[in-house]
Backbone as CSV, one residue per row, in Angstrom:
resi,resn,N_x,N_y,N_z,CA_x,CA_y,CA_z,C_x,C_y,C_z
1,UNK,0.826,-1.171,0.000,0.000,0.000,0.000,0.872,1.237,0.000
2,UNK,0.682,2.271,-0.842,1.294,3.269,-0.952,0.393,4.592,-0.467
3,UNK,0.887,5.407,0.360,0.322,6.828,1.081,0.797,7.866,0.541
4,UNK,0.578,8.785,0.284,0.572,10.057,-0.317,0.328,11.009,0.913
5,UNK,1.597,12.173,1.372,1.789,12.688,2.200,0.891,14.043,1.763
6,UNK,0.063,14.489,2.269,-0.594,15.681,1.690,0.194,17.142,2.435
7,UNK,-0.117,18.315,1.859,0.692,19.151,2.883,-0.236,19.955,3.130
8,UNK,0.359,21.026,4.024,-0.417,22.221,4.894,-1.422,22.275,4.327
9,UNK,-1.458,22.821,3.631,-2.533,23.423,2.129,-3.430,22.685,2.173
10,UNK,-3.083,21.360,1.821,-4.640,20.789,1.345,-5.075,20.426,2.680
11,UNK,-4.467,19.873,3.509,-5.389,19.760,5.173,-5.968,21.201,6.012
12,UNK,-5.647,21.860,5.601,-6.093,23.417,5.642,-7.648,23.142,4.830
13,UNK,-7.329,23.332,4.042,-8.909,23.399,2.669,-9.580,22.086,3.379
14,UNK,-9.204,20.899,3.858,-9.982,20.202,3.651,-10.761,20.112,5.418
15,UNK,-9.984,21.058,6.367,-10.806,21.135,7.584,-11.459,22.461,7.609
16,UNK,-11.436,23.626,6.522,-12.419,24.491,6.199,-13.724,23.558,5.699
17,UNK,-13.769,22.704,4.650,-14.807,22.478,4.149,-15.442,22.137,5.062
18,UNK,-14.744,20.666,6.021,-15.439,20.069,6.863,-16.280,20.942,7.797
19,UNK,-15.795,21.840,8.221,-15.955,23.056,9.141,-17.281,23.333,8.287
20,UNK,-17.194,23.646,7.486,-18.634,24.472,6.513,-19.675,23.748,6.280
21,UNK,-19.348,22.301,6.352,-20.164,21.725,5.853,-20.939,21.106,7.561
22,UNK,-20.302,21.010,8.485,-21.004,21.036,9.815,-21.733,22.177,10.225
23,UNK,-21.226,23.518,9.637,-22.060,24.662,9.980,-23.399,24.737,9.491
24,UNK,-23.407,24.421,8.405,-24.646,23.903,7.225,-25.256,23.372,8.002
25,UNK,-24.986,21.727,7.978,-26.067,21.137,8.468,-26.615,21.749,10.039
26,UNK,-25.524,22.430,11.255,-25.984,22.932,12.368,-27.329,23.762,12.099
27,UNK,-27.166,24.741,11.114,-28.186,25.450,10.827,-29.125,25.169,10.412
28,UNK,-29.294,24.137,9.701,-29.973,23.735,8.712,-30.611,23.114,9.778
29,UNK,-30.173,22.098,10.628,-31.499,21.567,11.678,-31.937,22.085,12.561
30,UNK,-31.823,23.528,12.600,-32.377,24.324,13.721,-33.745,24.598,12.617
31,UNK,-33.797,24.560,11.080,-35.245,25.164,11.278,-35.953,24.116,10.575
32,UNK,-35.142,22.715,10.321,-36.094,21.594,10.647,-36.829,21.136,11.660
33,UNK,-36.466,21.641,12.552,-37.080,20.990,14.099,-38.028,22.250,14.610
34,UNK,-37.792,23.057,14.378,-38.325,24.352,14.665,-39.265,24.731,13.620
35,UNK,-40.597,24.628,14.153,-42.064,25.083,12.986,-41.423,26.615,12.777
36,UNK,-41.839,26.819,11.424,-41.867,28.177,10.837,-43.185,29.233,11.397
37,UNK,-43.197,30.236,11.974,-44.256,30.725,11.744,-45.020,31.655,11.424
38,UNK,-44.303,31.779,9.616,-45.024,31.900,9.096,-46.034,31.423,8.271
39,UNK,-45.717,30.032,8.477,-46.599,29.286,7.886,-47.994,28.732,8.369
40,UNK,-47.960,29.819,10.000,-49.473,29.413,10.596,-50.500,30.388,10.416
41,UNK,-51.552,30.669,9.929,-51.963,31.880,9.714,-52.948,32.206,10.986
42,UNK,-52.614,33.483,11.956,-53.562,33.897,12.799,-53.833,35.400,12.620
43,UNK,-54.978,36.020,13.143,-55.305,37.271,13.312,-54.704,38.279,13.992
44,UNK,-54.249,39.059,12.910,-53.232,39.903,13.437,-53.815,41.339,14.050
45,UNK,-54.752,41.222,14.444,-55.384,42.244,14.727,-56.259,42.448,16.292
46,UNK,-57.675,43.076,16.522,-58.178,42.625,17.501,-59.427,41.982,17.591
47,UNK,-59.579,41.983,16.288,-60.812,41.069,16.141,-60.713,39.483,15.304
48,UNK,-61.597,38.828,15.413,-61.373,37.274,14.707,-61.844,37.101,13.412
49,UNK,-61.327,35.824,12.766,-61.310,35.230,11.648,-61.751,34.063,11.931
50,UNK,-62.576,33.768,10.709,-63.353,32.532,10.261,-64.287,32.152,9.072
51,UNK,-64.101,31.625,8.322,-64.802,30.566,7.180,-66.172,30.164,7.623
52,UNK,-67.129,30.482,6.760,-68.174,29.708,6.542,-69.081,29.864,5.056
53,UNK,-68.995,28.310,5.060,-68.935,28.426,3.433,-68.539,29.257,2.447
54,UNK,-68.729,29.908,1.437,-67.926,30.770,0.731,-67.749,31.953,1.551
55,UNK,-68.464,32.575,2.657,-68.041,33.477,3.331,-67.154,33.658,3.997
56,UNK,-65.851,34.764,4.329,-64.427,34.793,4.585,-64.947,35.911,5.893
57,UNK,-64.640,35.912,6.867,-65.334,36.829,8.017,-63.729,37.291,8.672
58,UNK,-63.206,38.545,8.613,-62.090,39.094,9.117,-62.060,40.083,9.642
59,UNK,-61.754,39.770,10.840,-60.857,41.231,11.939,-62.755,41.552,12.697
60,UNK,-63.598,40.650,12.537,-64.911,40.557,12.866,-64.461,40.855,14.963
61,UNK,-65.230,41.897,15.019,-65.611,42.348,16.343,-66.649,43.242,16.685
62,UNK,-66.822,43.675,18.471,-68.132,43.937,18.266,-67.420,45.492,19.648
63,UNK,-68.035,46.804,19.041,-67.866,47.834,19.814,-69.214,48.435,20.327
64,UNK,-68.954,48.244,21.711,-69.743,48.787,22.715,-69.623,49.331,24.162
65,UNK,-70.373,50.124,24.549,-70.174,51.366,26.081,-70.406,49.977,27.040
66,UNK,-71.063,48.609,26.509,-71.237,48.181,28.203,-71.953,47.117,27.607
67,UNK,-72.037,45.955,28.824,-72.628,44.722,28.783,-74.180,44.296,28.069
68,UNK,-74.801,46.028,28.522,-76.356,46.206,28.438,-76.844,46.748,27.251
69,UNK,-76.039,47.745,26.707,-75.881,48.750,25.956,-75.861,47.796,23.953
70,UNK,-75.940,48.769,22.803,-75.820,48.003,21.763,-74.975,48.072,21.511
71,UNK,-74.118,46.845,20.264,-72.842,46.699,19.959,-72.699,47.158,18.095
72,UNK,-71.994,47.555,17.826,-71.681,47.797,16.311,-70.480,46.586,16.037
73,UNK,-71.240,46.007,14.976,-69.741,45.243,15.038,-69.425,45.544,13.541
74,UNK,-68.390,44.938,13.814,-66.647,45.808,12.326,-66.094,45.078,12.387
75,UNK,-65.370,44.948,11.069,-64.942,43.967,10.135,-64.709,43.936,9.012
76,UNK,-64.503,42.609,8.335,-64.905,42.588,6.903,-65.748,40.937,6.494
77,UNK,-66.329,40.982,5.711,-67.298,39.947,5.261,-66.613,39.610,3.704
78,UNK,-65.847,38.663,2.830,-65.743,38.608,1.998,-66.612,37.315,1.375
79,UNK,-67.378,37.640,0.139,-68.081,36.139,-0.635,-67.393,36.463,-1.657
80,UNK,-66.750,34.334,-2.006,-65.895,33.694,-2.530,-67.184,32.863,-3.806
81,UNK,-67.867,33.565,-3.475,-69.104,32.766,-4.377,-69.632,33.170,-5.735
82,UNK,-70.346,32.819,-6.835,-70.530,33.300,-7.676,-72.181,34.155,-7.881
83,UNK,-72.747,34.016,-6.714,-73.788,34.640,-6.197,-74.151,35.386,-5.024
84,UNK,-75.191,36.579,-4.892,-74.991,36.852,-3.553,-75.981,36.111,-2.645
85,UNK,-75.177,36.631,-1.969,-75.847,35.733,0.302,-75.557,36.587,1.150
86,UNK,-76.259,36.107,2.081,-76.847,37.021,3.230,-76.097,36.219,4.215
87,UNK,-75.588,36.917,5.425,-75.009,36.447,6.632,-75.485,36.926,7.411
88,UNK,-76.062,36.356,8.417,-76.952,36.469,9.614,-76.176,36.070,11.003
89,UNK,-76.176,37.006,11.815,-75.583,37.292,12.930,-76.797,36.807,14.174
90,UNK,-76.749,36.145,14.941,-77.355,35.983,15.855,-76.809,35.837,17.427
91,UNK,-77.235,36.892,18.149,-75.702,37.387,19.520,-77.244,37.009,20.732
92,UNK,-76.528,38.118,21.797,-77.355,37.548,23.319,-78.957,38.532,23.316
93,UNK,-79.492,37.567,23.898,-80.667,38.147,24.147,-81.731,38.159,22.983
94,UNK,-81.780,37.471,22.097,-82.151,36.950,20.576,-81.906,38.589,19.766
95,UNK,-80.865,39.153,20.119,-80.241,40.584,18.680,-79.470,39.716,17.471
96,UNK,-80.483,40.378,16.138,-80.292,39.391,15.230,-79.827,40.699,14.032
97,UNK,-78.704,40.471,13.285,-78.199,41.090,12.299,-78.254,40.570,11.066
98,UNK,-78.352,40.850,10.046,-77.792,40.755,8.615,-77.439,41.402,7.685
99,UNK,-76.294,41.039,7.293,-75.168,41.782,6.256,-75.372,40.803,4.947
100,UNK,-75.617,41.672,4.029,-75.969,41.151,2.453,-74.678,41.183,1.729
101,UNK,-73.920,39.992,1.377,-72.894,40.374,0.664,-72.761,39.977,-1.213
102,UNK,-72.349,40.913,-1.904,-72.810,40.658,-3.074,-71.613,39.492,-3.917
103,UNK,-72.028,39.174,-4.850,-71.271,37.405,-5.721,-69.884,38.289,-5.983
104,UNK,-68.988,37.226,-5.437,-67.540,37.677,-5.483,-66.607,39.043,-5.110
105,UNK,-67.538,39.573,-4.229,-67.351,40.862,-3.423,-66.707,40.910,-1.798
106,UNK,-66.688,42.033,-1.297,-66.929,42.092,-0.169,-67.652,43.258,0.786
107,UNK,-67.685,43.288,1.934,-68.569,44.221,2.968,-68.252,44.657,3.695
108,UNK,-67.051,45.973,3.840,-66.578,46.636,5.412,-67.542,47.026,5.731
109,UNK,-68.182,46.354,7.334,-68.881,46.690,8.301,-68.111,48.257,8.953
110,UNK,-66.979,48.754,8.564,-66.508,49.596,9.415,-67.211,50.921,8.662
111,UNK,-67.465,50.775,7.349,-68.322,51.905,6.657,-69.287,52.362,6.963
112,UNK,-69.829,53.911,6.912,-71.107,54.360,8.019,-72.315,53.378,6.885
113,UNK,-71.961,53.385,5.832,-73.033,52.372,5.089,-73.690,51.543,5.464
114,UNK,-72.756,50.663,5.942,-73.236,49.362,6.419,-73.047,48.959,7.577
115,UNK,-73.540,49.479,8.383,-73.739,49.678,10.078,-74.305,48.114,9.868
116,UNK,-73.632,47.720,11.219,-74.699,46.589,11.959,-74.534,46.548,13.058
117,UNK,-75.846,46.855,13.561,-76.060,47.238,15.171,-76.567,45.920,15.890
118,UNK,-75.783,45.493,17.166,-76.934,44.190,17.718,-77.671,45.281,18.826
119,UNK,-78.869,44.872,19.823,-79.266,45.739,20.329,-78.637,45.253,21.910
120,UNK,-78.054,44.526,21.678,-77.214,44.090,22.929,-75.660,43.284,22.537
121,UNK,-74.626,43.868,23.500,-74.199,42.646,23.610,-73.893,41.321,24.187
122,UNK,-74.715,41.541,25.236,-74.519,40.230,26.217,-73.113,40.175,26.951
123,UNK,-72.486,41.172,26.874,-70.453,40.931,27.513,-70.002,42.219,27.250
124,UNK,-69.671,42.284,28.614,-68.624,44.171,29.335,-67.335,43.927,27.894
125,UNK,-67.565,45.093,27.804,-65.921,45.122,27.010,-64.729,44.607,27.440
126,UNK,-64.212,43.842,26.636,-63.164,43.055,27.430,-63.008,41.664,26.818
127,UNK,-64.304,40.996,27.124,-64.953,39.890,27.317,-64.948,39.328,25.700
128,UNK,-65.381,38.284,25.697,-65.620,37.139,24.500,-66.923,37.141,24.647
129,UNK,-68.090,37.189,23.826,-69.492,36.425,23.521,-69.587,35.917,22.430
130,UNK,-70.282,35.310,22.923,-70.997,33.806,21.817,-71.922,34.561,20.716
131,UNK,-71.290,34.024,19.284,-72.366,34.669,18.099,-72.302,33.355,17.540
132,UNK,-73.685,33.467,17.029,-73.967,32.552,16.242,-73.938,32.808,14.364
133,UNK,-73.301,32.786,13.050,-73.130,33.126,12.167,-73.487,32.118,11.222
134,UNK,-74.308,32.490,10.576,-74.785,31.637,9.549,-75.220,32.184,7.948
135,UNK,-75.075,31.298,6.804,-75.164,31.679,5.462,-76.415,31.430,5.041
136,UNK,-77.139,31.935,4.499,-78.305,31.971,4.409,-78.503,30.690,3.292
137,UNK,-77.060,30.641,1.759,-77.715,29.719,0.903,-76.851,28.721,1.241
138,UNK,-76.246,28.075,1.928,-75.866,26.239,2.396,-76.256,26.114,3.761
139,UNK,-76.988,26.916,4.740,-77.546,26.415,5.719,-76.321,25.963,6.547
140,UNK,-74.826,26.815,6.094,-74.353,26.304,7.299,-73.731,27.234,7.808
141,UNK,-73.935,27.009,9.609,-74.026,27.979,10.858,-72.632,27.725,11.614
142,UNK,-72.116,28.347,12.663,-70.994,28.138,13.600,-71.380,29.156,14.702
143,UNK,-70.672,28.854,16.039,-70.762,29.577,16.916,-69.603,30.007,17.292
144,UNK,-69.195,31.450,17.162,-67.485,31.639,17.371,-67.848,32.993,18.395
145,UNK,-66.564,32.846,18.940,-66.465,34.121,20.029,-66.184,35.384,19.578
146,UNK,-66.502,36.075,19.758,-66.414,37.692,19.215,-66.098,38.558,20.362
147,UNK,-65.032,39.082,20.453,-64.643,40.094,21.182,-65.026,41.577,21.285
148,UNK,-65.489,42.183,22.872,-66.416,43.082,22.643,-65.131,44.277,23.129
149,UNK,-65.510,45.259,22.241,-64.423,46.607,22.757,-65.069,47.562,22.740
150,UNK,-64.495,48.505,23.825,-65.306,50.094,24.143,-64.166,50.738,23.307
151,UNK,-64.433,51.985,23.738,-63.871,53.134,22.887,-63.013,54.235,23.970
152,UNK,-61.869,53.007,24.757,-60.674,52.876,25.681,-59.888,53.146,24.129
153,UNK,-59.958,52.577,23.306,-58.422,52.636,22.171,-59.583,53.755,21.028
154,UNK,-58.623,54.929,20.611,-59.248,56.040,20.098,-59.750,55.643,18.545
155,UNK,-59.207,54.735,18.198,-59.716,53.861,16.831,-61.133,53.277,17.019
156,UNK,-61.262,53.181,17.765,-62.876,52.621,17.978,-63.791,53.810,18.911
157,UNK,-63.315,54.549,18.796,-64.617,55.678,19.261,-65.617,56.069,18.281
158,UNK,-65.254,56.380,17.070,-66.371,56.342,15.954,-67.551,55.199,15.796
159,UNK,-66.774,54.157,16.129,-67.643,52.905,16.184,-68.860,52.970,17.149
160,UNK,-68.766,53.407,18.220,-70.006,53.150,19.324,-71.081,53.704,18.566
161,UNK,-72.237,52.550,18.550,-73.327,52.744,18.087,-74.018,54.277,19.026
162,UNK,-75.195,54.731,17.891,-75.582,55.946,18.580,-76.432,55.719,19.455
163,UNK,-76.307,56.780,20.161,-77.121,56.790,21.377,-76.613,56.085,22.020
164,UNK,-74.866,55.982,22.327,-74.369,54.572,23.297,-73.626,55.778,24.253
165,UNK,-72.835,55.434,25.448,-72.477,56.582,26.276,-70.910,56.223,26.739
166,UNK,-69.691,56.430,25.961,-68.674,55.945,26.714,-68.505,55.299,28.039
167,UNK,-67.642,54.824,28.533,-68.088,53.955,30.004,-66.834,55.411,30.297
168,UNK,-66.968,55.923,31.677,-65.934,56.857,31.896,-65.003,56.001,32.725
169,UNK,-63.545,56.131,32.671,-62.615,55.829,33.289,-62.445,56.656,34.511
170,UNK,-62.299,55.724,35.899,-61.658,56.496,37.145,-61.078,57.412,36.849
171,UNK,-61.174,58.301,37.821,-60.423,59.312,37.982,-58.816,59.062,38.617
172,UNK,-58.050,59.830,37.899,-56.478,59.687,38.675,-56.547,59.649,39.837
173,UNK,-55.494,59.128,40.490,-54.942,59.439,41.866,-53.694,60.577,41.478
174,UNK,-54.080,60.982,42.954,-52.555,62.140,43.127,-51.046,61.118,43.029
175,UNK,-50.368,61.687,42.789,-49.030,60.881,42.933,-48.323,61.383,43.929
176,UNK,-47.623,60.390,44.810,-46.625,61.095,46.064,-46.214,61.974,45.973
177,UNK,-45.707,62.458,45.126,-45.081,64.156,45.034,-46.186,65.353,45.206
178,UNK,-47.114,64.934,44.776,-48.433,65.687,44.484,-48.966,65.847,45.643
179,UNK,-49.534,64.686,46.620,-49.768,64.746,47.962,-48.612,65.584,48.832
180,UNK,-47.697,65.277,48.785,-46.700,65.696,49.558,-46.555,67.648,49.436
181,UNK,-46.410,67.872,48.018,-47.138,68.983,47.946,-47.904,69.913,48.454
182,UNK,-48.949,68.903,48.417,-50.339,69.914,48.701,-50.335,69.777,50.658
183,UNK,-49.442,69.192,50.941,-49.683,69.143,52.344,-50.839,68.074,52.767
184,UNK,-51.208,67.009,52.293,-51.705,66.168,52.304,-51.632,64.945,53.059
């Protein structure tokens, strides 16, 4: 058997490669093992998403002064269909909505156009309530949670249905310096 003495040089090059080629794969199984995520799709916003039948329901929420009080809800409604349908909202206390959406269109609820008022919402701002959403032409329904918001974040103050009454926030406290101050 005959050996071939290699020199500096090539054992140089050949523990770079090795080197590179362990870095590779190091990296490389960090985002095999590790889900991507962008590949999960959630709502990036403060309201929810959901499918029913050709209807696409996004950033769907409901703004209101209070538990008792009516809710406007906002969103968007998209039909994936080649005809129009009606989506029917059914929330607490039997308050029943419907938004008409036209064949291959869609419906910002956030437009003064197309208001949809429930006359309750059944849940303090904050809170999750139960809606019931259904398509008028496949008869098929779901019950998803809808998040209720006051008009605490200045983007949703336009929203409160009329005749609704902001909820007022406490009043400040003094701060230690302030007391200390006033002789307090």
């Amino acid at each position: 058997m005959r050996f071939t003495a290699t020199n500096r040089a090539q054992r140089g090059k050949l523990a770079l490669t090795a080197a590179a080629i362990g870095m590779g794969l190091l990296t490389a199984g960090c985002s095999y093992i590790t889900p991507q995520q962008t590949t999960h799709q959630y709502s990036s916003s403060d309201g929810i998403r959901t499918d029913l039948g050709p209807l696409k329901l996004r950033n769907i929420l409901v703004v209101s002064a209070g538990e008792d009080q009516p809710g406007r809800l906002i969103g968007a409604v998209y039909n994936n269909s080649s005809k129009d349908v009606t989506l029917k909202i059914s929330g607490a206390e039997g308050s029943e909505a419907e938004v008409p959406v036209k064949a291959n269109s869609y419906t910002l609820l956030n437009d003064t156009t197309d208001e949809v008022v429930l006359d309750t919402t059944g849940g303090k701002p904050g809170s999750l309530v139960d809606m019931e959403v259904s398509e008028d032409g496949t008869n098929v329904s779901n019950t998803v949670k809808v998040p209720v918001l006051d008009a605490t974040l200045n983007e949703y103050k336009d929203y409160l249905p009329a005749g609704s009454e902001p909820t007022e926030s406490a009043e400040p406290t003094a701060s230690p310096s302030e007391s200390a101050s006033t002789g307090h």
